[in-house]
N, C-alpha and C positions, 0 to 999 in steps of 0.2 A: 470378144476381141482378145485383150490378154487375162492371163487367169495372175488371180495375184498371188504370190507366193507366203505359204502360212507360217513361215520360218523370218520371214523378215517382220522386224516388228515394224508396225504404222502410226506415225509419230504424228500428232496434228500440230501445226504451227508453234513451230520452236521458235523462241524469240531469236530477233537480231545480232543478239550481243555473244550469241554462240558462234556465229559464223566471224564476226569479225573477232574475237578470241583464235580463234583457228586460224585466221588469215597471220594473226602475232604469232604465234605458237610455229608455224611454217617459219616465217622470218629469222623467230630465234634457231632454230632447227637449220638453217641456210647459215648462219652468224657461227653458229656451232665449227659446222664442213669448214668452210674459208679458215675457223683457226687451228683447222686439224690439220689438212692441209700445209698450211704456214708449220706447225709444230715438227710436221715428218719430215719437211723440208730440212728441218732446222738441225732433227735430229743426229743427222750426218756428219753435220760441223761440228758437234762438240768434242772437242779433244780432252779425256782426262786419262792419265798416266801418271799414277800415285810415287812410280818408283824415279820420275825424274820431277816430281813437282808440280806436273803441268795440272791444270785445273778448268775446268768447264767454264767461260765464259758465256753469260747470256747475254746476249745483242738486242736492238731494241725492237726487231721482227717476232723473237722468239717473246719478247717481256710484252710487245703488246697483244699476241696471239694468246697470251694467259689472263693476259688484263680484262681481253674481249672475251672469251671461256668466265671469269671470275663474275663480271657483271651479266650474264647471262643465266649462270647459275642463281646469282643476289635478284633477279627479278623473276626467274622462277619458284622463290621460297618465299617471297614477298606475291604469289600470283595464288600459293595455296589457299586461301580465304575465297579468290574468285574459283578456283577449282569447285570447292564446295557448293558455292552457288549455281554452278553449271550444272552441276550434277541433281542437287536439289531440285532445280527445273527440266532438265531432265524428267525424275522419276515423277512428276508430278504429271505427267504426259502418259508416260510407259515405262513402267516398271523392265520391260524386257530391252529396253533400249539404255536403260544404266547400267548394264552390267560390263558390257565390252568400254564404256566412258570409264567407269568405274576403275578397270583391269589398267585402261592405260595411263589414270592419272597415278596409280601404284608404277607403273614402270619407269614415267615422269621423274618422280619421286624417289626411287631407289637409284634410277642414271644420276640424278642430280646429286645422288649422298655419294656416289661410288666416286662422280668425276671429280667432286668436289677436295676428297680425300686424296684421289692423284696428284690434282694440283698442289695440296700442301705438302706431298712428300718431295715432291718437283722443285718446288719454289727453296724449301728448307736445302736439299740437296745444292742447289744453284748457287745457296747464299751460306754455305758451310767454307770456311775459311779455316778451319782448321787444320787441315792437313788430312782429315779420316782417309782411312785407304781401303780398297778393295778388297779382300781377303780371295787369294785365290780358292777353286772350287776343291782343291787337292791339298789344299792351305790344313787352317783350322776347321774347316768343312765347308756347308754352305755360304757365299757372300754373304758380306753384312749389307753389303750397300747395290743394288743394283746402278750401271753405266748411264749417267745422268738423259745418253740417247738413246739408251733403252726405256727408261723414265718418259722420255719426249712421247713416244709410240703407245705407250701404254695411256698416256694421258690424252692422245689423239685418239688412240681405240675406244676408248672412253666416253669421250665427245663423240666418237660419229656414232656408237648404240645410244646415246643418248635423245642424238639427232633423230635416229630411226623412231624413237619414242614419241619425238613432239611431229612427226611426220605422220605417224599412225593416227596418233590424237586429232591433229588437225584434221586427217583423213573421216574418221569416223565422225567428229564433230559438224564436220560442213556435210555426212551423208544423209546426219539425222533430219536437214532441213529440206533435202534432196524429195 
């Protein structure tokens, strides 16, 4: 009938708790988008012009689009002990089936340090009251400071590779039980 392919590995009964894992890991990955989204929105609005004083106001669209990023982040770092375990069972099945689980709990993991790091430079910027200024590019060289909605973008770009990470994971996670 069908010849079965010697490249795919053949997983025997992966527990339950891997596919409803994957079904989380999706949601957060969806939770992710929606605040990217909201963030590039936001981007637009923020006005900062050093030479006349004006300064980036954060509204409470763009404060809770970081809020929902921040706690998404906090139960992804809080989820690495269950990653382990996933994977543990896993390799106890097929060694040749951990390695791509494996790959994307590292990419998991590096989104979540990189976005995490966005956020804080985001967040410090937003709540800088001091006056710092822009240094133009022709200035004393390079900015000091990148355009707080330039920030916004970067911090959305962030989140949606992030998203793509917990979309892959879920993906491969729910194929192993397939």
């Amino acid at each position: 009938m069908f010849a079965v392919d010697a490249t795919i590995p053949q997983v025997s009964a992966m527990p339950e708790f891997i596919v409803e894992r994957a079904v989380v890991e999706a949601a957060r990955a969806a939770r992710l988008r929606r605040a990217a989204v909201m963030l590039r929105g936001q981007a637009g609005t923020l006005k900062y012009h050093p030479a006349t004083g004006q300064k980036p106001r954060a509204g409470a669209e763009l404060t809770a689009a970081l809020d929902t990023m921040a706690q998404v982040l906090n139960d992804l770092q809080r989820g690495a002990a269950q990653r382990a375990d996933d994977e543990a069972a896993i390799a106890a099945r097929s060694e040749a089936a951990v390695r791509p689980v494996r790959q994307a709990h590292m990419d998991v993991d590096q989104g979540a340090q990189l976005s995490a790091a966005a956020i804080a430079v985001l967040r410090d910027v937003l709540a800088d009251t001091d006056g710092a200024t822009i240094d133009a590019p022709y200035g004393r060289g390079a900015p000091r400071r990148q355009h707080p909605g330039a920030l916004c973008t970067i911090v959305a770009e962030r989140a949606e590779t992030l998203a793509r990470a917990l979309e892959s994971l879920a993906i491969i996670s729910a194929n192993l039980t397939a």
